[in-house]
Z-matrix of the N, CA and C atoms (Angstrom, degrees):
N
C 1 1.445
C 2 1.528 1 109.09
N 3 1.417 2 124.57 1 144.16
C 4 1.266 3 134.28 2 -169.72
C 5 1.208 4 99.64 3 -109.51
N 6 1.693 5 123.81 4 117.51
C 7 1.286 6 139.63 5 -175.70
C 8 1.285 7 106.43 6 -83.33
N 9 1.580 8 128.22 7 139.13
C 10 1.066 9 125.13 8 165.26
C 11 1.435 10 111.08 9 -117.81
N 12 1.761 11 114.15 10 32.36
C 13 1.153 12 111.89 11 158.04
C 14 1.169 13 158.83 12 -109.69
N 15 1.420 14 140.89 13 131.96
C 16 1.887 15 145.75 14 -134.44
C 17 1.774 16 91.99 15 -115.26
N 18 1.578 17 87.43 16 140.40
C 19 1.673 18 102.62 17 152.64
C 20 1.348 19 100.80 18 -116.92
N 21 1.442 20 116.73 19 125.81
C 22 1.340 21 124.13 20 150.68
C 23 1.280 22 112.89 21 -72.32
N 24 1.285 23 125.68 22 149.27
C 25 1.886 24 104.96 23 170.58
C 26 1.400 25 83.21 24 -142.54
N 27 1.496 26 118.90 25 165.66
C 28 1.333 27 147.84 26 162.31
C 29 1.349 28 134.36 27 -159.98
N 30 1.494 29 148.26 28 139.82
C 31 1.006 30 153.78 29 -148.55
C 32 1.286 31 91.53 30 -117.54
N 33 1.623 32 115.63 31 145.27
C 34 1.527 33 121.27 32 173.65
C 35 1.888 34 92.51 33 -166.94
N 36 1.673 35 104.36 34 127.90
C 37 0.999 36 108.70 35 -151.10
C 38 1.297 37 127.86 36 -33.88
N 39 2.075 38 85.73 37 121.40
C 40 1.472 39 98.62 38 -160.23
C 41 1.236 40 154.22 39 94.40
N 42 1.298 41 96.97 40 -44.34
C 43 1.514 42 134.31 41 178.39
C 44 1.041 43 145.81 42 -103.02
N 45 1.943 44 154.08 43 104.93
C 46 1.002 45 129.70 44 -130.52
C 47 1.535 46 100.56 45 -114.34
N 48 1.287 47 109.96 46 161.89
C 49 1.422 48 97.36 47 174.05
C 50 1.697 49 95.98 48 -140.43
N 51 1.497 50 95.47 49 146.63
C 52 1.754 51 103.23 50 -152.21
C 53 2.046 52 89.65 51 -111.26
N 54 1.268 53 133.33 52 98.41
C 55 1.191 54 131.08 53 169.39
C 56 1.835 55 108.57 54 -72.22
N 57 1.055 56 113.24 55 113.55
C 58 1.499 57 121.13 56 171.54
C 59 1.593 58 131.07 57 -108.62
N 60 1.458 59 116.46 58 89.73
C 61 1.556 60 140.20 59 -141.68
C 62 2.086 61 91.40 60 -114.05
N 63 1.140 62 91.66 61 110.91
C 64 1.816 63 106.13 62 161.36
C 65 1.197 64 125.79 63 126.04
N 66 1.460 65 115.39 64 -106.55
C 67 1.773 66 120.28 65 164.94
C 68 1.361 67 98.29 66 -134.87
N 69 1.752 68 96.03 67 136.17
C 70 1.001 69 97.45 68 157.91
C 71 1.362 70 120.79 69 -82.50
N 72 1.308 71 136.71 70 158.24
C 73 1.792 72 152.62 71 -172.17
C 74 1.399 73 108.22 72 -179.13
N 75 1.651 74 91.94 73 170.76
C 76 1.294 75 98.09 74 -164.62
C 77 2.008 76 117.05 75 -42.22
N 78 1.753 77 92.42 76 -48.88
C 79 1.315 78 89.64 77 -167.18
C 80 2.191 79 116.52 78 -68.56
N 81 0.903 80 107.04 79 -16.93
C 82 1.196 81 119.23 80 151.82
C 83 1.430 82 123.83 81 -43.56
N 84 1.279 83 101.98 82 -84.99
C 85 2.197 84 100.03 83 159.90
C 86 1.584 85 95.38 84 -32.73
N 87 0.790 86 166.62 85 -141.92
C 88 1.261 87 170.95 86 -19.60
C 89 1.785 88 100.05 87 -134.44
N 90 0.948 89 109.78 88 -47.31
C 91 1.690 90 103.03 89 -179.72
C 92 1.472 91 87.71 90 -99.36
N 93 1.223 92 161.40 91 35.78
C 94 1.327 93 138.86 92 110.06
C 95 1.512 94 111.34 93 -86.77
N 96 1.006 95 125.61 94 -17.26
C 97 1.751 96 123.90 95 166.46
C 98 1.523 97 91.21 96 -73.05
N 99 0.680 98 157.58 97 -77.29
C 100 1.853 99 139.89 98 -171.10
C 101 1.019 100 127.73 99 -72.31
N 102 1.382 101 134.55 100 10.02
C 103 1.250 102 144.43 101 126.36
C 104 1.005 103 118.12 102 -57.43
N 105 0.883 104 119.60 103 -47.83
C 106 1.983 105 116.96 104 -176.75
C 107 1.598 106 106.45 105 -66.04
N 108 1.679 107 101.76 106 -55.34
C 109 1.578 108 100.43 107 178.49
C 110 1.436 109 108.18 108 -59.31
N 111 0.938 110 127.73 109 -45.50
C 112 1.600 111 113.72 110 -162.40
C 113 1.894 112 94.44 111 -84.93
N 114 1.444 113 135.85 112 -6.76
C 115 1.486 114 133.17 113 161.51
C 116 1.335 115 112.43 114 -81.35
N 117 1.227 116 124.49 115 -45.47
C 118 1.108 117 129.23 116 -167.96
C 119 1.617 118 138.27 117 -46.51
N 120 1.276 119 106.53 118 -49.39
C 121 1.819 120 97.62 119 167.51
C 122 1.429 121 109.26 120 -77.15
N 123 1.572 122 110.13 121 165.45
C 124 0.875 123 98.13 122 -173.35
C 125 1.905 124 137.19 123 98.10
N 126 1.580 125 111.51 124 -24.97
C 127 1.562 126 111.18 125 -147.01
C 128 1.769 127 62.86 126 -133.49
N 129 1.640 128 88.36 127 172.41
C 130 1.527 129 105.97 128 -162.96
C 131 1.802 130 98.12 129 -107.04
N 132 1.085 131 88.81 130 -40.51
C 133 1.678 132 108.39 131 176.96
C 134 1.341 133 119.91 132 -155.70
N 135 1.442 134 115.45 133 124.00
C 136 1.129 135 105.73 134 166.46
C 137 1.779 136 135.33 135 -117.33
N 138 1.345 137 112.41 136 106.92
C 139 1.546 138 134.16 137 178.34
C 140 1.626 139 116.62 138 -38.95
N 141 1.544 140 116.60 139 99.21
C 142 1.358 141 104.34 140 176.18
C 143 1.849 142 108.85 141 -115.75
N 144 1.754 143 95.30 142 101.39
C 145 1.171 144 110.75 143 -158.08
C 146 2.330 145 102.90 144 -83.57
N 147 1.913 146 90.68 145 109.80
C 148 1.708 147 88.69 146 -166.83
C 149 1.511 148 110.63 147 -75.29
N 150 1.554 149 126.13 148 -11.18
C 151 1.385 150 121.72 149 -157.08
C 152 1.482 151 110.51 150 -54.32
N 153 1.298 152 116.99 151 -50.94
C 154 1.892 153 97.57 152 168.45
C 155 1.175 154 138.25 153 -81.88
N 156 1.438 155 109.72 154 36.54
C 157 1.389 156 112.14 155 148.63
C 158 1.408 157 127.39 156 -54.99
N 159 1.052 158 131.00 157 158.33
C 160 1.318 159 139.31 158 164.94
C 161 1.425 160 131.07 159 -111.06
N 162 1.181 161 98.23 160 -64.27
C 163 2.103 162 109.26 161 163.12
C 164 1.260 163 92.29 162 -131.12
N 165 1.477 164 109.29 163 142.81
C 166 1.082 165 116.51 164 149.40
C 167 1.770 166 117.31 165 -119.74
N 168 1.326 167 95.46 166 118.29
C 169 1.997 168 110.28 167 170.74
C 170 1.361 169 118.62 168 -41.26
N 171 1.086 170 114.40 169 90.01
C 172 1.858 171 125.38 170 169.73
C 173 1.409 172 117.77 171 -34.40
N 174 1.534 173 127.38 172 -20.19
C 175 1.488 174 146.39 173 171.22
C 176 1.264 175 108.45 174 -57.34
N 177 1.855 176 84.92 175 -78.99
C 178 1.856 177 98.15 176 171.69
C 179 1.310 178 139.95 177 -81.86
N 180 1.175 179 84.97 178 1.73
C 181 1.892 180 84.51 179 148.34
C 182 1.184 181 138.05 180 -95.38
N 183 1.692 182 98.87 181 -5.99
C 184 1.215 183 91.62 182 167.47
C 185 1.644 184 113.43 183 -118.60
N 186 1.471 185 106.79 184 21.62
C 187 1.411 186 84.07 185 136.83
C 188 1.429 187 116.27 186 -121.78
N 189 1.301 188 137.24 187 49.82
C 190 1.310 189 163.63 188 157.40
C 191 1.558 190 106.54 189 -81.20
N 192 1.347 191 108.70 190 -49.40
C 193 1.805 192 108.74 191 -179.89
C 194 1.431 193 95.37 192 -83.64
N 195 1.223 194 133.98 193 -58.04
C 196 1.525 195 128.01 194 174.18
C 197 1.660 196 115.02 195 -12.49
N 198 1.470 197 98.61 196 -45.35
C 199 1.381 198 108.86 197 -166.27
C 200 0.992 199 115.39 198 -129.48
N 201 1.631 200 129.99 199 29.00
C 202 1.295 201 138.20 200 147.06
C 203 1.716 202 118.86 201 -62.85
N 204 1.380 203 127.16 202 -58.31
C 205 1.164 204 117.72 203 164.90
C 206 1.545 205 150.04 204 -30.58
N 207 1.653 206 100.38 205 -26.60
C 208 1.083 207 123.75 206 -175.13
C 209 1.783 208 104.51 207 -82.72
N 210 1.582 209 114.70 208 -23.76
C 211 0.869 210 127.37 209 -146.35
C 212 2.036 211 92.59 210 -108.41
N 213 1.336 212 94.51 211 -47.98
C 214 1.456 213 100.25 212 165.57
C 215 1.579 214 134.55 213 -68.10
N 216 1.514 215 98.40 214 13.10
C 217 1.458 216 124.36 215 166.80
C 218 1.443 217 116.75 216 -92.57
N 219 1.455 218 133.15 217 -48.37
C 220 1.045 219 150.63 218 101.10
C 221 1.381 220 132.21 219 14.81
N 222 0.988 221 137.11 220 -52.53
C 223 1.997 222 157.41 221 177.44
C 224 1.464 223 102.23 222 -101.92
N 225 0.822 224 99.63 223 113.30
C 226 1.543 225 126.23 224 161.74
C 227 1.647 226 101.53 225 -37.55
N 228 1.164 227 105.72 226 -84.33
C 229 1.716 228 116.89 227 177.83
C 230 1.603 229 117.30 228 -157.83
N 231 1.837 230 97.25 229 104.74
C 232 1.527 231 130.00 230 -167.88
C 233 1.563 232 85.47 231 -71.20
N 234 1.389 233 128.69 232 160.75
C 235 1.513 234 155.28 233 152.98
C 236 1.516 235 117.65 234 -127.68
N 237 0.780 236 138.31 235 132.37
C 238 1.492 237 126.90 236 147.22
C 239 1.318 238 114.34 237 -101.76
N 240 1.003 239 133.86 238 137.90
C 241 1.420 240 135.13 239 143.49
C 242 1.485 241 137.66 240 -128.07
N 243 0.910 242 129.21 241 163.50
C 244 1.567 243 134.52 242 -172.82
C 245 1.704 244 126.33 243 135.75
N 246 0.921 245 148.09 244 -137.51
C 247 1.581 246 168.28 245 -119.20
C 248 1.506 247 98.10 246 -146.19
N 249 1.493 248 98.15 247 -64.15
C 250 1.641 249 106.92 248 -155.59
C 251 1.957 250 109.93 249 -111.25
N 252 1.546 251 95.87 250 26.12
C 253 1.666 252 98.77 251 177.57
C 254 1.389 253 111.87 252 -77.94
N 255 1.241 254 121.97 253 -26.67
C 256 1.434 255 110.62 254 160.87
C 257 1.568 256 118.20 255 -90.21
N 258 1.117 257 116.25 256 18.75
C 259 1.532 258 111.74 257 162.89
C 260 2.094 259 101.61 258 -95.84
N 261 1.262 260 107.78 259 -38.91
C 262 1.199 261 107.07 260 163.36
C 263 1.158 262 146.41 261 -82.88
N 264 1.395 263 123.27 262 -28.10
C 265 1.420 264 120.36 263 144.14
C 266 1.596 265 102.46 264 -120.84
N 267 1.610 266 88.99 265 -154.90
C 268 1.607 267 114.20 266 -149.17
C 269 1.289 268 92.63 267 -139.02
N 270 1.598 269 117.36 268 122.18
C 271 1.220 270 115.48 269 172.74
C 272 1.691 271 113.23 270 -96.96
């Protein structure tokens, strides 16, 4: 399957902020799980901004939350924000 999905990333003091533009899918979970790990120490907070999403896959998201915790061990302090953060996680 051909992903049409982008991480924007940017630093603002300290702090990263993760822009997430397309569909989410499996291969998506997977290059935002190594973004975070390889952002994560280090950053004060990091911003995972959902508004350009497009679809997000009910599959892989859930194994995206499966394996968010593991990941929120890891991150200092995860955020989401946007439109579609409760289509992607679960507060």
């Amino acid at each position: 399957m051909v992903s049409n999905f982008q991480i924007i990333s940017y630093n603002f003091k300290g702090s990263i902020y993760l822009r997430l533009l397309g569909n989410f899918d499996e291969d998506s979970a997977h290059e935002l799980f190594d973004t975070l790990i390889e952002c994560g120490s280090g950053s004060l907070d990091i911003f995972i901004d959902t508004n350009g999403l497009k679809t997000i896959h009910s599959f892989d998201r859930n194994i995206f939350l499966m394996n968010l915790e593991g990941i929120k061990k890891q991150v200092k302090n995860l955020i989401f924000i946007g439109v579609n953060k409760h289509k992607l996680i679960q507060d």
